[in-house]
C-alpha positions in Angstrom: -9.9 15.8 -39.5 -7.3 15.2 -41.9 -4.5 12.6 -42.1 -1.7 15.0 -40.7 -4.1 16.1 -37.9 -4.6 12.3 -37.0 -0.6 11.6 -37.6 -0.2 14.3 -35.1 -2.7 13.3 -32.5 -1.4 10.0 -33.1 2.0 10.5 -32.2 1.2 12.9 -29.2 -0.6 9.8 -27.8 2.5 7.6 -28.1 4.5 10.0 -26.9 2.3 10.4 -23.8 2.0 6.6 -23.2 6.2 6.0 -23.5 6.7 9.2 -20.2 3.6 7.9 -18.5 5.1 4.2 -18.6 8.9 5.5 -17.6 7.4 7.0 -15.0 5.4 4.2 -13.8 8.7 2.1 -14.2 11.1 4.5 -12.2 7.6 4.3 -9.6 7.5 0.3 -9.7 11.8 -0.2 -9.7 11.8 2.2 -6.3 9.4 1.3 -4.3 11.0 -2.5 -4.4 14.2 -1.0 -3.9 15.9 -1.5 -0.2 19.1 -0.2 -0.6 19.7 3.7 -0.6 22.9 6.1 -1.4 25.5 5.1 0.9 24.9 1.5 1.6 27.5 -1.0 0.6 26.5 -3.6 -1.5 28.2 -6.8 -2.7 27.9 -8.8 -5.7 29.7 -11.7 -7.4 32.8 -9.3 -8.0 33.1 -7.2 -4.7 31.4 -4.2 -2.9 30.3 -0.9 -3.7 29.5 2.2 -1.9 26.3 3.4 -3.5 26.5 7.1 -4.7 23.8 6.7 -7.4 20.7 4.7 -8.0 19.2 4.7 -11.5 16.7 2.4 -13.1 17.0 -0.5 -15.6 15.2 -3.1 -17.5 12.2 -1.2 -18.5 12.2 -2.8 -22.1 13.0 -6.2 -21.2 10.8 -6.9 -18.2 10.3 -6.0 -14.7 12.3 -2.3 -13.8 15.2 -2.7 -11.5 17.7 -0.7 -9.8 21.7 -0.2 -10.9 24.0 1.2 -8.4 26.7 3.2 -9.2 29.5 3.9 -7.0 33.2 3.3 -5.3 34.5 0.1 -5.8 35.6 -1.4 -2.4 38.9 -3.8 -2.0 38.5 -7.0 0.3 40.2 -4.6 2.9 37.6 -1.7 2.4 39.6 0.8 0.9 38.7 2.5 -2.5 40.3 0.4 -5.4 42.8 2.7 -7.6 42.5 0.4 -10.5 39.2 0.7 -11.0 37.6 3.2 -8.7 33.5 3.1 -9.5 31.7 0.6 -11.1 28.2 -0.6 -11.5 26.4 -3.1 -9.5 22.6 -5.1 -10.7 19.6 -5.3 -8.0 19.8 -8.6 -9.7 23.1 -9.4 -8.7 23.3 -8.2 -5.0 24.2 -10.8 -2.7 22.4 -11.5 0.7 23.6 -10.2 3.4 
């Protein structure tokens, strides 16, 4: 073996590892996930209809969720100032 075979071999194994770990991420951020597409969800700025869940935080600690999706007025009704926005798992409010 020869220092560009073990460069190579090298990286393939670090490229390996980083999918493997997203995927276990995506797994971990999921499966503590209760809220699915079309649930409304409120945080310290309003509510959201969910229309897309994607995962965050993977370099920084434990995987969460975001939600993306329309943002509700107090009355229910799609805001036209700013209609979607992004919601935190981290920021949800109890219901």
């Amino acid at each position: 073996m020869d220092i560009k075979e073990y460069e190579s071999r090298k990286n393939e194994l670090h490229k390996e590892f980083s999918r493997r770990k997203s995927e276990l991420d995506k797994e971990y951020a999921l499966s503590n996930d209760t809220v699915k597409i079309g649930d409304t969800v409120t945080d310290h700025i309003g509510s959201i209809v969910v229309e897309s869940i994607a995962v965050y935080g993977i370099m920084i600690g434990e995987p969460r969720c975001t939600y993306y999706g329309k943002n509700l007025l107090k009355s229910g009704k799609q805001s036209k100032r700013d209609p979607h926005r992004t919601v935190y798992q981290t920021n949800i409010k109890p219901t």
